[in-house]
C-alpha positions as CSV (number, residue, x, y, z in Angstrom):
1,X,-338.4,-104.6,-71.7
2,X,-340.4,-105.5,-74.6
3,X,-340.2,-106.8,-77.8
4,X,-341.4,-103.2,-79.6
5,X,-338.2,-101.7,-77.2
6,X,-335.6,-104.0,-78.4
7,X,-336.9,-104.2,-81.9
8,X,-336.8,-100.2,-81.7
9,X,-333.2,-100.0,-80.1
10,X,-332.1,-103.0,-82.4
11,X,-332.8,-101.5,-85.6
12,X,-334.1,-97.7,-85.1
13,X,-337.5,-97.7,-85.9
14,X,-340.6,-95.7,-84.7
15,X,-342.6,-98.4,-83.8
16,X,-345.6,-96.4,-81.9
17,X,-347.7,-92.8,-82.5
18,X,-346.6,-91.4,-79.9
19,X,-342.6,-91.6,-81.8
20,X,-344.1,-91.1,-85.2
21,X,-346.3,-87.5,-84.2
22,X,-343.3,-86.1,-81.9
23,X,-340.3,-87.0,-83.5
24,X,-339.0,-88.7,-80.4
25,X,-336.8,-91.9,-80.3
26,X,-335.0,-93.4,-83.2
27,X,-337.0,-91.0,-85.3
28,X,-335.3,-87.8,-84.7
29,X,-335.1,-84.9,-82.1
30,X,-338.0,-84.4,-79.9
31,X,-340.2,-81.3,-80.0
32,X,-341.3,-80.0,-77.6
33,X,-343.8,-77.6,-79.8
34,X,-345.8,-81.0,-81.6
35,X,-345.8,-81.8,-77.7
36,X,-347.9,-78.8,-76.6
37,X,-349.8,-79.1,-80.0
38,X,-351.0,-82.5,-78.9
39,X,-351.7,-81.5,-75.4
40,X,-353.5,-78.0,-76.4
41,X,-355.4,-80.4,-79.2
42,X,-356.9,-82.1,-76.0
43,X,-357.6,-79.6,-74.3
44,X,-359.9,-77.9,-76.8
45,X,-361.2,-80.6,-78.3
46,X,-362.4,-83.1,-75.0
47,X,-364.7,-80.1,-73.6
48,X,-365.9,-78.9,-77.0
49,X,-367.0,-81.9,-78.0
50,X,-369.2,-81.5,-74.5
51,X,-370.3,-78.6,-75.3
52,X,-371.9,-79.7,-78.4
53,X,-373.1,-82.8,-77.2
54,X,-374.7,-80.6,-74.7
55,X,-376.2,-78.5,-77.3
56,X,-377.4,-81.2,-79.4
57,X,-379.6,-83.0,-76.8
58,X,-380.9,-79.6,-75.5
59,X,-381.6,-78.7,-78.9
60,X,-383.5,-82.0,-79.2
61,X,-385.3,-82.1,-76.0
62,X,-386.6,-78.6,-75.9
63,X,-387.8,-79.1,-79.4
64,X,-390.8,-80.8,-78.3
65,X,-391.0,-82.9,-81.4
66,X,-388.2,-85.3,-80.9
67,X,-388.1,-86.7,-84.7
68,X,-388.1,-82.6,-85.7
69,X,-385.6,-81.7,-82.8
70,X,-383.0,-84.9,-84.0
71,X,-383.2,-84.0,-87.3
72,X,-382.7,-80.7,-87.0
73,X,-379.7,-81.2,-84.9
74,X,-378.3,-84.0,-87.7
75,X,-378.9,-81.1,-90.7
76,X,-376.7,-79.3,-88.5
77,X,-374.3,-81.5,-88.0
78,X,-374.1,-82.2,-92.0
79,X,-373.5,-78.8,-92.8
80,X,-370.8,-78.2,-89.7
81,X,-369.1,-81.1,-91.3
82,X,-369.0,-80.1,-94.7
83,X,-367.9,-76.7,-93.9
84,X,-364.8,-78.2,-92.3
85,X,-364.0,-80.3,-95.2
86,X,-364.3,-77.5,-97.0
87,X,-362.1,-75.5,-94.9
88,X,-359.7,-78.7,-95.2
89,X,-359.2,-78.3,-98.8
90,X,-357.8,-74.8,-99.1
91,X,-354.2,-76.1,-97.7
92,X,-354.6,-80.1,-98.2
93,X,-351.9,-82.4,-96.4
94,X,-350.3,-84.2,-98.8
95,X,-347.0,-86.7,-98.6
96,X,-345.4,-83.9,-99.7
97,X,-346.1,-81.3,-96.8
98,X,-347.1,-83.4,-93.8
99,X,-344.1,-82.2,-91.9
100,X,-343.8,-78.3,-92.6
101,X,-344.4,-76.4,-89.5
102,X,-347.5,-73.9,-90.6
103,X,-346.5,-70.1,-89.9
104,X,-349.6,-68.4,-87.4
């Protein structure tokens, strides 16, 4: 047993991520629908990030101009990342709302 367990069964605190995301432990019920959330949130995101790795370097190589190619593929980048900020900012996560359950 470790010090986190008995300092968690002692006085009822989430004392890791795993307790604080799902809701397990002291914290409250568990669920099993942030569960599959985190799982599915793997699952997408481990081979997509492949992918466009993938992409990238293809991109880069077959470019034939290697400064061209990597820039290319950074502008690209840039503007993938700001249009998910952007997407971000229509429904920002505040203290408020960080626990509501979105509707599909």
């Amino acid at each position: 047993m470790s010090w986190s367990s008995l300092a968690d069964d002692g006085y009822g605190a989430c004392l890791d991520t795993k307790e604080r995301s799902t809701g397990t432990g002291a914290c409250a019920p568990y669920s099993w629908d942030v569960a599959r959330n985190i799982v599915l949130t793997w699952l997408l995101t481990l081979p997509g990030a492949g992918m466009i790795a993938g992409l990238a370097s293809t991109a880069v190589v077959t470019s034939g101009e290697d400064v061209i190619g990597a820039l290319v593929v950074g502008a690209l980048a840039i503007a993938g990342a700001a249009g998910l900020w952007w997407v971000t900012r229509r429904a920002p996560i505040t203290q408020d709302n960080v626990n509501e359950v979105q509707k599909a």
